[in-house]
C-alpha positions as CSV (number, residue, x, y, z in Angstrom):
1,X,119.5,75.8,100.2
2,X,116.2,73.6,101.0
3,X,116.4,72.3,97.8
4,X,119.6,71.4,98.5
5,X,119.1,69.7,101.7
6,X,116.1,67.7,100.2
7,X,118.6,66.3,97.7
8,X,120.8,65.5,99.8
9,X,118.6,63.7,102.5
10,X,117.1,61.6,99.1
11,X,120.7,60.6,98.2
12,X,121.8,59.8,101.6
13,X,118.4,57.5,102.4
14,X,118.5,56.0,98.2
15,X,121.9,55.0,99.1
16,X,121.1,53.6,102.8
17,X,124.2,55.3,104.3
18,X,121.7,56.1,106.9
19,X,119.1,53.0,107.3
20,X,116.1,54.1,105.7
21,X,114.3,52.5,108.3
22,X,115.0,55.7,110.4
23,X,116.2,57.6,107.7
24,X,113.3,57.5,104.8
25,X,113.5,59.1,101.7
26,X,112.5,62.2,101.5
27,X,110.2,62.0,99.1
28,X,108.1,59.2,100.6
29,X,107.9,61.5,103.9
30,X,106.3,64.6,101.5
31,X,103.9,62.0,100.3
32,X,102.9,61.1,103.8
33,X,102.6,64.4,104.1
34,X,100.7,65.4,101.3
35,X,98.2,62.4,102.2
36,X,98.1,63.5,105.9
37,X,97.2,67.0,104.9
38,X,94.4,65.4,102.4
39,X,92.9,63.1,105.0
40,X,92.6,65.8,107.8
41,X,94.5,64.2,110.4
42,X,97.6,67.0,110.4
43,X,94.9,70.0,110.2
44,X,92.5,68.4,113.0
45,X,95.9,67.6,114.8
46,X,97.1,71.6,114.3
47,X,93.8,73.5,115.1
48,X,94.4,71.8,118.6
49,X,98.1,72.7,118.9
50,X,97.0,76.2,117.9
51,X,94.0,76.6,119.9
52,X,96.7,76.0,123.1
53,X,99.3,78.5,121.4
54,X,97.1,81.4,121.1
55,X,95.5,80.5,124.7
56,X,98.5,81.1,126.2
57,X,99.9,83.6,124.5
58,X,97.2,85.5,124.3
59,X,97.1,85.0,128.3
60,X,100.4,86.2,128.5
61,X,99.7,88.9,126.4
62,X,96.8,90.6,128.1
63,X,98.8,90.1,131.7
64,X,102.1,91.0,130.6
65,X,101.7,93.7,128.5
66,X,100.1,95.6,131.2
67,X,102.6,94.9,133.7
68,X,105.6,96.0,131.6
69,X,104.1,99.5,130.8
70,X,103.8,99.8,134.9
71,X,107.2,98.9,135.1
72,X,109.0,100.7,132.8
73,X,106.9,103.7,133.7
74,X,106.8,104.0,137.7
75,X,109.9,102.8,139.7
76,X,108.2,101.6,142.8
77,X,106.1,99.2,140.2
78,X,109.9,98.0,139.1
79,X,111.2,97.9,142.2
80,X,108.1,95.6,143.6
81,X,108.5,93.0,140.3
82,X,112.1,93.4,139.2
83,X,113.9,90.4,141.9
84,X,110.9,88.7,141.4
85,X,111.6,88.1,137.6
86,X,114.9,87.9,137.4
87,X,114.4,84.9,139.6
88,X,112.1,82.8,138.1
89,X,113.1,84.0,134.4
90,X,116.0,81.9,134.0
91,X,113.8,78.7,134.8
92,X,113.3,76.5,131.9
93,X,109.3,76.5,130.9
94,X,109.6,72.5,130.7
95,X,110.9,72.3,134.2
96,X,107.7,73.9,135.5
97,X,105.1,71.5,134.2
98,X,105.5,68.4,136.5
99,X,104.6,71.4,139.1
100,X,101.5,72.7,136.8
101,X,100.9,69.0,136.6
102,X,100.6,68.3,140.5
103,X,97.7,71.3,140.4
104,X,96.0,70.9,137.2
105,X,96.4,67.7,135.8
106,X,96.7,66.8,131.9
107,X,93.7,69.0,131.0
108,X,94.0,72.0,128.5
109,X,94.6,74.0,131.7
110,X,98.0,73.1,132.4
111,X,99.7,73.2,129.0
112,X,97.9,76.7,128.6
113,X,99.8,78.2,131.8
114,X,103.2,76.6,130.8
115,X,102.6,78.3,127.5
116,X,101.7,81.9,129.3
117,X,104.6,81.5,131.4
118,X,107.0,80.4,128.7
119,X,105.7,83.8,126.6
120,X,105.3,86.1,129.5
121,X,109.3,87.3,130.0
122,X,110.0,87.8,126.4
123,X,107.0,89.9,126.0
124,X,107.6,91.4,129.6
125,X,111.1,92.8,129.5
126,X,110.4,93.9,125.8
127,X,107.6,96.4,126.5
128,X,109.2,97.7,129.6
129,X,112.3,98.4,127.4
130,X,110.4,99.7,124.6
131,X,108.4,102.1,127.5
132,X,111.7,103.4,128.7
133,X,112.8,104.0,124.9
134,X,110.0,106.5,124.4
135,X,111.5,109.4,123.2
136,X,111.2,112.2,126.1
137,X,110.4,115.0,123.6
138,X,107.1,113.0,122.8
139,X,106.1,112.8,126.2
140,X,107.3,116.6,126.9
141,X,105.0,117.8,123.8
142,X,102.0,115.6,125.0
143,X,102.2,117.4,128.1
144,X,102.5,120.9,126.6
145,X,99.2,120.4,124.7
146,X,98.1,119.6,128.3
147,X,97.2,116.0,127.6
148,X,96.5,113.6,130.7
149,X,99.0,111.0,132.1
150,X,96.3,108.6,130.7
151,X,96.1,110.0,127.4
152,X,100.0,110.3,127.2
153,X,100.2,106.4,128.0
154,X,97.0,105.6,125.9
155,X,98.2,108.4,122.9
156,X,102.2,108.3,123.2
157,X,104.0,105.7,124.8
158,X,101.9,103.2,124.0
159,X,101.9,103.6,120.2
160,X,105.4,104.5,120.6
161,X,106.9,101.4,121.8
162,X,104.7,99.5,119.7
163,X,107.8,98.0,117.7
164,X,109.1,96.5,120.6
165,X,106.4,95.1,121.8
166,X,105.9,93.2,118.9
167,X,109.3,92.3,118.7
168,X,108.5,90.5,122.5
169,X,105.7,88.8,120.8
170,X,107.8,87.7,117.7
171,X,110.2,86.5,119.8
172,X,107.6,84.7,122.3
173,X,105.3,83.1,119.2
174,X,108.3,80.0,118.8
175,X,108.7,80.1,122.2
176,X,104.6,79.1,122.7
177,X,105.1,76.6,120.1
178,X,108.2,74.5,121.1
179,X,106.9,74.7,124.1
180,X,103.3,73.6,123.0
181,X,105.0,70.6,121.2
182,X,106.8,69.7,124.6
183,X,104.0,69.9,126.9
184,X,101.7,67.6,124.5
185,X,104.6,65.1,124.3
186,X,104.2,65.0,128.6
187,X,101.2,65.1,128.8
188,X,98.0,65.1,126.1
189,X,95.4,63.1,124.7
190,X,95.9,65.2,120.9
191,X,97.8,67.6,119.3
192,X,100.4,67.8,116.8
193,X,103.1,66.9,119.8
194,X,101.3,64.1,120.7
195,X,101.2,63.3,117.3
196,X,104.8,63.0,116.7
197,X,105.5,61.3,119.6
198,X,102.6,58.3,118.6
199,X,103.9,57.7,115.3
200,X,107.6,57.5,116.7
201,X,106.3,55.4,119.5
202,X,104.5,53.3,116.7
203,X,107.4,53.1,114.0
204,X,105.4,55.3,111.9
205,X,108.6,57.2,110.7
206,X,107.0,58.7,107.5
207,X,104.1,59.9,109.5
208,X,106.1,61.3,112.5
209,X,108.5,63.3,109.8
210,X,105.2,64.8,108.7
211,X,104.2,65.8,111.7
212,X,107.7,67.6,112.1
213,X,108.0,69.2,108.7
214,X,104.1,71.1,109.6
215,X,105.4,72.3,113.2
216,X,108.3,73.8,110.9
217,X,105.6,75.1,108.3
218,X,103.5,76.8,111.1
219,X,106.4,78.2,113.2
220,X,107.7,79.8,110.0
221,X,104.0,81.3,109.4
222,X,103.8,82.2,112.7
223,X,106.8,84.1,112.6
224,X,105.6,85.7,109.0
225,X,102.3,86.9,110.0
226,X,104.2,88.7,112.9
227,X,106.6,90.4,111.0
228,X,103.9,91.7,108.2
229,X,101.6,93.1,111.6
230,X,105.0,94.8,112.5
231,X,105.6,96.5,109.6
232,X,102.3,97.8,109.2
233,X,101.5,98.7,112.4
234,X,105.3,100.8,112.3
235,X,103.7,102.1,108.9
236,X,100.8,103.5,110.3
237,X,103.0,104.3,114.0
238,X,105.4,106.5,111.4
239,X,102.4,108.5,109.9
240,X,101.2,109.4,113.2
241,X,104.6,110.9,114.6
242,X,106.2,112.4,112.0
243,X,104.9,115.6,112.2
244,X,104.8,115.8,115.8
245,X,108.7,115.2,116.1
């Protein structure tokens, strides 16, 4: 199908039913690319872009993941947070940065806490929902071998709802990088979004395609890297609970 598409964008730009000037071949833009990549200016551009992404997902990892086991394990925990994230969750993650903006600036602060906050519900509501999915004979056995209520979490739930947790985080990993892209647009000095947004701003249309086809490249490695951690980690989560159910 890619290979598809490529021919397809060459023919239509070759035969200037789009202007190339907007429109150029594909083939020049993988050049530009290829060139980009050689030069360093994409890779410096994307160790940036990632340093932010892993920032704040990372952030929202180490605050969220927490949370979501107290929620989906004591109801006065739920209670307390539940209207609280049902309202702000529907909010659009670039409708809070001219807000972050007011507080922090342009720095590496601000798009690192629109990041978090884009990745925190996604990774929230999945670990409460994979805590609740714990299968209550696990828990029941813990307790029969007399373990504590912090070895059951620690021993049992935790490795238990690992799958859905890391589906929260494979859902949230795009999230951190459109997002990433949008904030840099707004408001960066480098980056891969600001990158783009340069060589549009210039006429660069080769270089900004480039810069587009490598967000594509990392979100799909992103997204990879993800999926192989799950399936090992549900490898390993198998082994361990077999014999115990």
């Amino acid at each position: 199908f890619l290979f598809f598409l490529a021919l397809l964008w060459e023919i239509v730009s070759r035969n200037k039913l789009i202007s190339p000037l907007y429109f150029p071949p594909i083939s020049k833009n993988l050049v530009t690319f290829y060139q980009l990549m050689l030069d360093g200016t994409l890779p410096l551009e994307l160790i940036r872009s990632l340093g932010r992404i892993f920032a704040g997902f990372f952030l929202a990892v180490a605050v969220m993941v927490p949370l979501g086991i107290a929620m989906g394990l004591f109801k006065p925990i739920y209670n307390l947070f539940e209207p609280l994230t049902e309202l702000v969750r529907p909010l659009p993650p670039p409708a809070i940065i001219p807000v972050v903006m007011l507080f922090l600036g342009i720095g590496e602060a601000m798009k690192i806490i629109v990041i978090a906050f884009a990745c925190s519900f996604p990774i929230l509501i999945n670990t409460m929902d994979g805590v609740r999915s714990v299968e209550p004979t696990l828990v029941d056995t813990a307790k029969t071998f007399g373990r504590s209520r912090y070895n059951i979490i620690r021993q049992v739930i935790l490795p238990a709802s690992l799958h859905q947790i890391f589906t929260g985080w494979r859902v949230a990993i795009p999230i951190a990088l459109i997002v990433d892209i949008i904030a840099e647009m707004v408001g960066a000095l480098n980056g891969i979004g600001r990158f783009i947004l340069l060589m549009q701003r210039r006429f660069d249309i080769p270089e900004m395609y480039a810069g587009i086809f490598l967000v594509a490249i990392v979100g799909y490695a992103l997204n990879a890297l993800l999926r192989y951690l799950n399936k090992t980690l549900i490898g390993w989560h198998r082994a361990k609970f077999e014999p115990v159910t």
